[in-house]
C-alpha positions as CSV (number, residue, x, y, z in Angstrom):
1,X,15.6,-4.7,-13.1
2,X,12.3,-3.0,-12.2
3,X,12.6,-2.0,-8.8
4,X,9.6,-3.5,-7.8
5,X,10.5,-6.8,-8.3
6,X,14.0,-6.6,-7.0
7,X,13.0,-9.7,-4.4
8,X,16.6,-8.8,-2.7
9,X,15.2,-5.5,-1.1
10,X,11.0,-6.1,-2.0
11,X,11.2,-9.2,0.5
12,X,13.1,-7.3,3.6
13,X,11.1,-4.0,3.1
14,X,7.9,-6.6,3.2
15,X,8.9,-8.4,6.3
16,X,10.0,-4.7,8.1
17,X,6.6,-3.2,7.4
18,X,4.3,-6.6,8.5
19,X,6.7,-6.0,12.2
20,X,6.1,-2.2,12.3
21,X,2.5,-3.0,11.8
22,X,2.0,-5.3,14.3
23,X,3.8,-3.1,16.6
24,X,1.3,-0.1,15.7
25,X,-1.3,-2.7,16.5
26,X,0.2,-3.3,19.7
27,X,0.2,0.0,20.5
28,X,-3.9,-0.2,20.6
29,X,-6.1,-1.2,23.2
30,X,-9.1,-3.4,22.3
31,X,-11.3,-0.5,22.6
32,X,-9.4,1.2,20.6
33,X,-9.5,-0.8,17.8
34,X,-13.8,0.2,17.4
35,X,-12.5,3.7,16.8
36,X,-12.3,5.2,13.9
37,X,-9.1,4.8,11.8
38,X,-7.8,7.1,9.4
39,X,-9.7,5.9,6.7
40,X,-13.1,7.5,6.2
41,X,-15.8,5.1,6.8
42,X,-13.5,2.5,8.7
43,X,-12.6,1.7,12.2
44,X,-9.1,0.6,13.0
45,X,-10.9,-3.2,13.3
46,X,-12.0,-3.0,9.5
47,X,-8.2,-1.5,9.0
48,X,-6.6,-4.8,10.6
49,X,-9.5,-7.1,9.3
50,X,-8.8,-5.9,5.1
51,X,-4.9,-6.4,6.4
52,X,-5.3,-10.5,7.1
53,X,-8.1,-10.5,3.8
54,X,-5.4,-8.7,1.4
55,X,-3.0,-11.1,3.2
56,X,-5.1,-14.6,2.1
57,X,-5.2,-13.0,-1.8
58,X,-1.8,-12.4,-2.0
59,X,-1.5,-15.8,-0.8
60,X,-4.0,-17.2,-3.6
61,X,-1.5,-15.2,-5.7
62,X,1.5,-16.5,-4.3
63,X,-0.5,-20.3,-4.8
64,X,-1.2,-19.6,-8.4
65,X,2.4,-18.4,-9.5
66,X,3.3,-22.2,-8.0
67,X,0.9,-24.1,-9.2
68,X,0.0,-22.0,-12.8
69,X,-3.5,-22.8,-11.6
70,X,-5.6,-19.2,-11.8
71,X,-6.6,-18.3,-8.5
72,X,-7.8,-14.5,-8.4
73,X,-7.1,-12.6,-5.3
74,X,-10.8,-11.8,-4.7
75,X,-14.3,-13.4,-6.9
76,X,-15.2,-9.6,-6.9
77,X,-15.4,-6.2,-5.0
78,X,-18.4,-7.4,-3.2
79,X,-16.5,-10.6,-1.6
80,X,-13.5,-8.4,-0.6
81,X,-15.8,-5.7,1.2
82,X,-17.7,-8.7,2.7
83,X,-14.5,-10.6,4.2
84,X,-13.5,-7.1,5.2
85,X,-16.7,-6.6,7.2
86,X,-17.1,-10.2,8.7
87,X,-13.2,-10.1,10.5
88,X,-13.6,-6.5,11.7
89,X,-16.7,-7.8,13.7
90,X,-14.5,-10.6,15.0
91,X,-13.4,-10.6,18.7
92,X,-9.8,-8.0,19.4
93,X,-8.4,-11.5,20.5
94,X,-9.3,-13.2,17.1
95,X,-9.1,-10.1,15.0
96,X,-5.1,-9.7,16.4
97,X,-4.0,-13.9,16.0
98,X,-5.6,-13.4,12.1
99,X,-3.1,-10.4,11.2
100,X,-0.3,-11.8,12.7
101,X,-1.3,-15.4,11.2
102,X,-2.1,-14.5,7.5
103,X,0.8,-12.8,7.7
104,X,3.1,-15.5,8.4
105,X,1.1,-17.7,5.8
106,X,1.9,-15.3,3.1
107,X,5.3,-15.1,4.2
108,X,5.5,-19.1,3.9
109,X,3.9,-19.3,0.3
110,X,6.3,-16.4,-1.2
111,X,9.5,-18.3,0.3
112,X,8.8,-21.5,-1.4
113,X,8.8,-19.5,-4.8
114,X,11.7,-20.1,-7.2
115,X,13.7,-18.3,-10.0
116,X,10.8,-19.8,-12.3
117,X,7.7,-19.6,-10.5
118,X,8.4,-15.8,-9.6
119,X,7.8,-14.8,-13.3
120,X,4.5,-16.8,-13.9
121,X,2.2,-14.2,-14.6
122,X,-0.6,-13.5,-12.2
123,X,-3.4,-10.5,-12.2
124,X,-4.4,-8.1,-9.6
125,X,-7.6,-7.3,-8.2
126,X,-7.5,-4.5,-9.9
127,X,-6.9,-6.9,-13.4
128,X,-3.7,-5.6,-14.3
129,X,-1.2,-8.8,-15.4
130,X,1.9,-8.6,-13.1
131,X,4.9,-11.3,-12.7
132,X,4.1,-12.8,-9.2
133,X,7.5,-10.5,-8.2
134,X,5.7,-8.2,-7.8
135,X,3.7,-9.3,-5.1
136,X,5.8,-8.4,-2.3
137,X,5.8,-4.7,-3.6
138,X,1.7,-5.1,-3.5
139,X,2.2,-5.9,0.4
140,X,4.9,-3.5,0.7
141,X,2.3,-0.6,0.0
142,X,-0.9,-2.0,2.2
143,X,1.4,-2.7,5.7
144,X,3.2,0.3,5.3
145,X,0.5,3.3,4.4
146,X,-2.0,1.5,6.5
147,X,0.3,1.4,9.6
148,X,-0.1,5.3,9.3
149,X,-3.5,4.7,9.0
150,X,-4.2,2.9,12.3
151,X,-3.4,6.5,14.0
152,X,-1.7,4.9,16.9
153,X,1.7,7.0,16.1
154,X,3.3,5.7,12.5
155,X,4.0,8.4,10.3
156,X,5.5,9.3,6.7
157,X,8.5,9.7,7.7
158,X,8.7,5.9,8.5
159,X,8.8,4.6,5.7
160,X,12.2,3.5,4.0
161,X,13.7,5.9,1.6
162,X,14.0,3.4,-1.4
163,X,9.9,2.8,-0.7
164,X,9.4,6.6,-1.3
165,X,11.2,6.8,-4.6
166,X,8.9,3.4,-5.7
167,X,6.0,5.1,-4.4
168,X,6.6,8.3,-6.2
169,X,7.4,6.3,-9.5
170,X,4.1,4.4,-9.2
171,X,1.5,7.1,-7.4
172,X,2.4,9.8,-9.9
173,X,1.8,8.0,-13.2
174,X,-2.1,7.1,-12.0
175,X,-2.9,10.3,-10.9
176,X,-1.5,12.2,-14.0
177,X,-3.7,10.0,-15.9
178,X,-7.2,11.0,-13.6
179,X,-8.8,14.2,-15.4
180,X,-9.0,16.4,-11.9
181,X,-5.1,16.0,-11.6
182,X,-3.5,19.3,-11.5
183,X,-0.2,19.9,-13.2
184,X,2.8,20.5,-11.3
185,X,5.7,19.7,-11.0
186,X,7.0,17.8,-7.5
187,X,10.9,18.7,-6.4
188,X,11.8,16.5,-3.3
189,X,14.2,18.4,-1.2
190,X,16.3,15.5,-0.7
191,X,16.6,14.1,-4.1
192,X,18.3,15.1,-7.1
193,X,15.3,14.7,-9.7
194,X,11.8,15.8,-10.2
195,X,8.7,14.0,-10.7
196,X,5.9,15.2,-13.7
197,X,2.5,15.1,-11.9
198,X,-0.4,15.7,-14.6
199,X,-1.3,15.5,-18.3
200,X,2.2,16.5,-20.2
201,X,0.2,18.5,-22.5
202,X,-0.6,21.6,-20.8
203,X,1.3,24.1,-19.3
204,X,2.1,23.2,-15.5
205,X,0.7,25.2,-12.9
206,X,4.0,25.8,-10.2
207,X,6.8,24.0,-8.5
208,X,5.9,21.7,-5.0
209,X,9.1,21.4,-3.1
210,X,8.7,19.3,-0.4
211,X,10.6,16.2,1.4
212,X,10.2,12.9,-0.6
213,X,8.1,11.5,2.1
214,X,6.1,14.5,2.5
215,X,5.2,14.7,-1.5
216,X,4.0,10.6,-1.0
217,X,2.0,11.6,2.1
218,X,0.3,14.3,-0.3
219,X,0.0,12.0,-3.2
220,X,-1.5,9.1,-1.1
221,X,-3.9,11.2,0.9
222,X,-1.9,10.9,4.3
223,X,-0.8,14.6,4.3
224,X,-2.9,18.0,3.9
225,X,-1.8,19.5,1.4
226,X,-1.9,22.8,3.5
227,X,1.1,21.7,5.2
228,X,3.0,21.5,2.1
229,X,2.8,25.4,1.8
230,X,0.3,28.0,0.6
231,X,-2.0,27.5,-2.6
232,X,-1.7,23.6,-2.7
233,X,-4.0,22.2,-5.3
234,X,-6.5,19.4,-4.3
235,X,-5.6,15.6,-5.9
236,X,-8.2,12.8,-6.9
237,X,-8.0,10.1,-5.1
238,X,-5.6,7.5,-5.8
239,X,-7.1,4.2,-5.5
């Protein structure tokens, strides 16, 4: 079975990283939340608010796998970045309730899902088709990377380890295929394989040996690559 949709641990590692998020969030005073996040152009507010909104789509996801009735996560990009700006102006008071609430809703709609309804075929926002498994693995990356992103004291090094071997298996694939990706190859210290990151055609450029989590930080733009060692190339962008 594809590890993402391996429901036994996607659900679990789900339901973790929506508590350590909220608890990141708790950390943060309501001022606090009008500061800048870790996210270029984004307070933490905006952070929270696109939290609860990619909470609702999964949920119109989760509501189309029941009901085989298409219902797209978002119309369009502009909707999303709209919803995002209209709850990060909301009160803290409101903005805190609407995590922790949309949260519990999508928690809700995934439970009622069955052996058959998991495998309906649903799309992301991004239009890729996907079995509605996988949509725990889609919230699995967004409360997990963003909890770093809040800057209130998540790091890396949080994340579970089986979430760092899906991560690797999913980041390094789209960045090989981005025409700026360097070619190296990526030796976690504390696993017994290596990853391929670049086009396959050319000759690679070195060796990065770093922790698993450490490589994902790099790969995901949550680490320098500076602290990886000396002569780190510069990535694209993921997403």
């Amino acid at each position: 079975m594809n590890a993402r949709h391996d429901l036994a641990v996607t659900m679990p590692w789900m339901r973790q990283g929506t508590t350590h998020f909220l608890a990141q969030l708790d950390v943060l005073s309501d001022t606090d939340l009008r500061e800048p996040s870790r996210l270029p152009g984004w307070t933490r507010a905006h952070l929270v608010g696109h939290l609860a909104r990619n909470a609702d789509a999964l949920t119109r996801l989760a509501l189309w796998a029941r009901t085989r009735v298409e219902t797209p996560m978002y119309a369009d990009r502009q909707q999303r970045a709209a919803e995002i700006e209209r709850s990060a102006q909301q009160p803290a008071t409101l903005l805190r309730s609407d995590a922790v609430s949309t949260a519990q809703l999508l928690d809700r709609a995934l439970d009622v899902l069955d052996e058959v309804t998991w495998q309906t075929t649903v799309r992301s926002a991004m239009g890729r088709e996907i079995p509605a498994s996988e949509i725990p693995w889609m919230r699995i990356r967004e409360v997990w990377l963003h909890a770093i992103d809040l800057d209130a004291g998540a790091r890396i090094a949080d994340l579970p380890p089986g979430i760092v071997d899906i991560l690797l298996d999913d980041v390094v694939p789209v960045l090989s295929q981005k025409p700026e990706c360097p070619a190296v190859i990526l030796t976690p210290t504390d696993r017994g394989h290596d990853w391929r990151l670049g086009p396959h055609d050319v000759e690679y450029a070195g060796v990065i040996r770093a922790p698993a989590a450490d490589l994902v930080g790099w790969l995901t733009g949550r680490i320098a690559g500076s602290t990886l060692g000396d002569h780190i190339p510069q990535l694209p962008a993921w997403l």
